[in-house]
N, C-alpha and C positions, 0 to 999 in steps of 0.2 A: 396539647403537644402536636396533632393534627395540623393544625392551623398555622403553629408555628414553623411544625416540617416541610409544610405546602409552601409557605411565604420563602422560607432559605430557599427551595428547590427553584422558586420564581428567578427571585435574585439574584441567585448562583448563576442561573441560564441568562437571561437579560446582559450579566455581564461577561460572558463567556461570547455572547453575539456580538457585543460589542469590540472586545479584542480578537476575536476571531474573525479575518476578514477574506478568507481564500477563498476566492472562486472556484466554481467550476470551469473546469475549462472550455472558453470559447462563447461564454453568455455573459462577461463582462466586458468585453469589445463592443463598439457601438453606443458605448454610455457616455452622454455627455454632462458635465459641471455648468451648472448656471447658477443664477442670481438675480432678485428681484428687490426695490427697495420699498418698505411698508410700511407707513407712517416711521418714516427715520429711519428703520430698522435695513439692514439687510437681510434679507431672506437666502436662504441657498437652498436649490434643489439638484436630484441629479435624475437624468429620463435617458432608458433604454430603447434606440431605434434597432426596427427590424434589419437585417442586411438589406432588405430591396423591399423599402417600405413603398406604399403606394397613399394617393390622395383619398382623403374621405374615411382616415384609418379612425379606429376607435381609440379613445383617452379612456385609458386607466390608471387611475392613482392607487398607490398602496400604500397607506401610514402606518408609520411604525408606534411602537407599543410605549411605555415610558422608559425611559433613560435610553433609548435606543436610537439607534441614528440611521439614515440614508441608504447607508451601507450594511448595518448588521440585519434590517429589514429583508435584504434580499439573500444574506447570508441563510436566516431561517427559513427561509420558502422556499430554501433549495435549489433559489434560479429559475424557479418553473413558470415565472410570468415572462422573464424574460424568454426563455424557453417559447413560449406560447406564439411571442412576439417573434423568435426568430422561429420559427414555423409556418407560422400564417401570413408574415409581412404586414398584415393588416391590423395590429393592435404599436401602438405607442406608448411605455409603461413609465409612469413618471412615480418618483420617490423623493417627498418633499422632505425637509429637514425640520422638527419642530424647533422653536426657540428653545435653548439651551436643553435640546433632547426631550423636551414636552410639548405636549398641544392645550390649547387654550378651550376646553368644551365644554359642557352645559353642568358641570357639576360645581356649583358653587363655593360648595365648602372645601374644594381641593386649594391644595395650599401649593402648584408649583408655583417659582415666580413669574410663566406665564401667562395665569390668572391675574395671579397682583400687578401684573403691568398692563393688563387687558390688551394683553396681544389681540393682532387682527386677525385670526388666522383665517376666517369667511373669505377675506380681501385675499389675501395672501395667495388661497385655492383659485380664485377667480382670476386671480392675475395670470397667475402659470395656462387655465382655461384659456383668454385671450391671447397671451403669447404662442403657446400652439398651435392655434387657428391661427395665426396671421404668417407664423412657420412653417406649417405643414399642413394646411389646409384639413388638418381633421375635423372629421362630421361629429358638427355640435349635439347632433340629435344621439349619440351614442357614448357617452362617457360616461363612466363608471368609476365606483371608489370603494375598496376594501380596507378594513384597519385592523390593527390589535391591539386590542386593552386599550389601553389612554388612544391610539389610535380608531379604535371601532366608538369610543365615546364620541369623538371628533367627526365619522360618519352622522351620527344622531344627529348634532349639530348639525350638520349638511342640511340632512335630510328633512330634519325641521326649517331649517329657515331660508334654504335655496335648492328646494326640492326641484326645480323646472332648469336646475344647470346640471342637473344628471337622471340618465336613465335607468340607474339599478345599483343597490349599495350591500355589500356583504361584511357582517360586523363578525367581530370574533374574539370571543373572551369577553365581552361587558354586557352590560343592563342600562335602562334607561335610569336618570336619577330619581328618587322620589321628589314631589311638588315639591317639597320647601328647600329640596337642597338645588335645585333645577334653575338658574338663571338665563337658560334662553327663552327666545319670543318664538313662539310656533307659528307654522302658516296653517297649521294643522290641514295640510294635505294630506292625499294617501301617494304612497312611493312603492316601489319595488324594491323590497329589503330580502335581504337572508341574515339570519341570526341562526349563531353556531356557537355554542355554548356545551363546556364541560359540566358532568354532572356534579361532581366532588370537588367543584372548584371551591376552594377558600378566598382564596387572594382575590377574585372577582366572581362573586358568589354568586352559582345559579338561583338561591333562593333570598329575600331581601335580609340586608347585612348593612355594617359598616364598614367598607371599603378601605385597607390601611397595607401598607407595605413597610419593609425595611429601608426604604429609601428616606424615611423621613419624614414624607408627604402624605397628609389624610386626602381621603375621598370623597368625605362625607357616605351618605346611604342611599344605596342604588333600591329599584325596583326589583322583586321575583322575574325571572326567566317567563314566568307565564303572562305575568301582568306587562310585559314587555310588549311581547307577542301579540296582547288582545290590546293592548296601543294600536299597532300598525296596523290591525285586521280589520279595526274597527273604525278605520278612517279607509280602508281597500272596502267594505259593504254600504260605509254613509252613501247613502240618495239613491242605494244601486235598489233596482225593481226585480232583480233575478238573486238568488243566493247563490252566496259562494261555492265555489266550487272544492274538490278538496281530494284528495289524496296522500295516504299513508304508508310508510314503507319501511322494511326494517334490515341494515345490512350489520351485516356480522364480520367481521374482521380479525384474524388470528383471535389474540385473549379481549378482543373489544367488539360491543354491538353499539354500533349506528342506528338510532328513530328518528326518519324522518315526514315532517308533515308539510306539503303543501297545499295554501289556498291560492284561489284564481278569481280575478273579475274580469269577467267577459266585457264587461258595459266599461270599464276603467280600463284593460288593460294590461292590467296589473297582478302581479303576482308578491306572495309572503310568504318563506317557507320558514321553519324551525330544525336545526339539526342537533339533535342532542346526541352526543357523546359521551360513553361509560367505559371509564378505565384508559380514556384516549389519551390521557396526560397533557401538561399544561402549554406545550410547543404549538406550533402552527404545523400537525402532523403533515408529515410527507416523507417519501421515499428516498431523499438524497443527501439528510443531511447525517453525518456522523457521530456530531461531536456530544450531542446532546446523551447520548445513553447513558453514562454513568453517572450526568446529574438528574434524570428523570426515568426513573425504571419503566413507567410505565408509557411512556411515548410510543403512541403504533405507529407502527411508519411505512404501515401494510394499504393505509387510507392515504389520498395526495388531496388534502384538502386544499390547494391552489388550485387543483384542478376540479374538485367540486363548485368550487367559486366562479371558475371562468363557464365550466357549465351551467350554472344557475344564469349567471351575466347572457351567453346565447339566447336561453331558455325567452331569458326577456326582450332581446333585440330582434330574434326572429320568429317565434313563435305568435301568433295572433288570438289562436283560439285553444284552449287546453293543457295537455302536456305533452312534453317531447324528454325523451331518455337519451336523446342520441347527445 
């Protein structure tokens, strides 16, 4: 009953995002509609500019989760990227559109029909990459991509097979698939991830499961939240002569505690953290959105995890050696 209460509560909210499309006021201005075409297909995306954006701004993508689109993606995050963007000037936040509300990512046996068409979606991200450089002259060396759920799968993908066209990637809500259900080709690089995972999640289960929703669509069987983790860790220590470095933290929030672990490679670069969340509920928690309460009781919304995310993102773009809390 668990499982199946978790999955309504998923559903119910997914499509609540979806109809629900009000902004905040004054950080949906500045957002523009495009369109790219993809092996035949057209593509639409939409990207929020700063009011007085500048050259050499950072690319961040944000994917949305399944059955969610463009727009209910920034409806759940409260605006906060945009937010960020009109703040700094210097971030460009782009929000791609999956094919018919799905992305195409390493989990074989998911049955949306953007797998059975073998959408591009690799090409797709790269395209929108080139078009903004060649619009905005944003600095290649600094783009980033967050997702959720079918979107954070969609990161992995990235991150395995075109790890050198982004600087830092923050997944939320998934696991890696297990081998047999896994259809991507890895570069097996090491990357700069953050994985941010509920503890009690069902619908995309911190421990390994079969992955299945009321939409319809199987997932096949993800990996454990841990075995995720020592994926990415263990491609941030491959050839390194020094060990990793590491730091542990624990925040507490209203009825919710936050554990978080960060590791560091000095010789790479590169940073991995893990954020687990107990009792945070199954939202992309943050402070601005309303609607979500009476379908997810336990939504903290005391934590602004878009803003942990863009903090991790600094963490990796300006930090050289260690860690920074700022």
């Amino acid at each position: 009953m668990k499982i199946i209460k978790s999955i309504i509560c998923l559903t119910a909210f997914l499509a609540l995002c979806k109809e629900s499309l009000t902004a905040q006021e004054g950080h949906e201005t500045n957002t523009v509609q495009d369109s790219i075409i993809i092996d035949g297909h057209w593509r639409t995306f939409e990207y929020h500019l700063p009011q007085y954006p500048i050259n050499n701004s950072r690319l961040l993508f944000v994917l949305h989760g399944d059955a969610m689109t463009s727009k209910s993606i920034q409806n759940a995050t409260g605006f906060e990227f945009n937010k960020l963007a009109d703040r700094t000037g210097a971030t460009i936040v782009v929000y791609p559109q999956g094919y018919k509300d799905y992305w195409n990512d390493c989990r074989k046996e998911a049955s949306f029909e953007t797998k059975n068409k073998g959408i591009n979606d690799v090409a797709f991200i790269k395209a929108i990459i080139q078009r903004m450089e060649r619009r905005y002259h944003i600095d290649r060396k600094n783009v980033f991509a967050t997702g959720y759920f079918n979107g954070g799968n969609m990161c992995y993908k990235l991150a395995k097979s075109i790890p050198d066209s982004f600087k830092g990637f923050a997944v939320i809500g998934a696991n890696l698939s297990t081998k047999t259900n896994d259809d991507c080709v890895s570069l097996d690089q090491s990357a700069s991830i953050m994985i941010i995972n509920y503890l009690s999640d069902r619908t995309s289960p911190y421990m390994s499961w079969e992955v299945t929703s009321l939409d319809g669509f199987t997932r096949g069987k993800v990996l454990p939240t841990n075995e995720t983790l020592n994926y990415w860790l263990n491609l941030l220590e491959k050839n390194d002569k020094k060990p990793l470095s590491s730091l542990s933290s624990t925040i507490v929030k209203a009825k919710s505690t936050f554990f978080r672990d960060d590791y560091y490679s000095e010789e790479k670069n590169k940073r991995v953290s893990l954020l687990k969340i107990v009792k945070g509920g199954y939202p992309f928690p943050n402070p601005h959105v309303d609607q979500w309460s009476q379908i997810v009781a336990n939504m903290n919304k005391h934590i602004n995890i878009p803003e942990t995310v863009i903090r991790f993102f600094y963490q990796v773009q300006y930090s050289n050696t260690g860690y920074s809390t700022k």
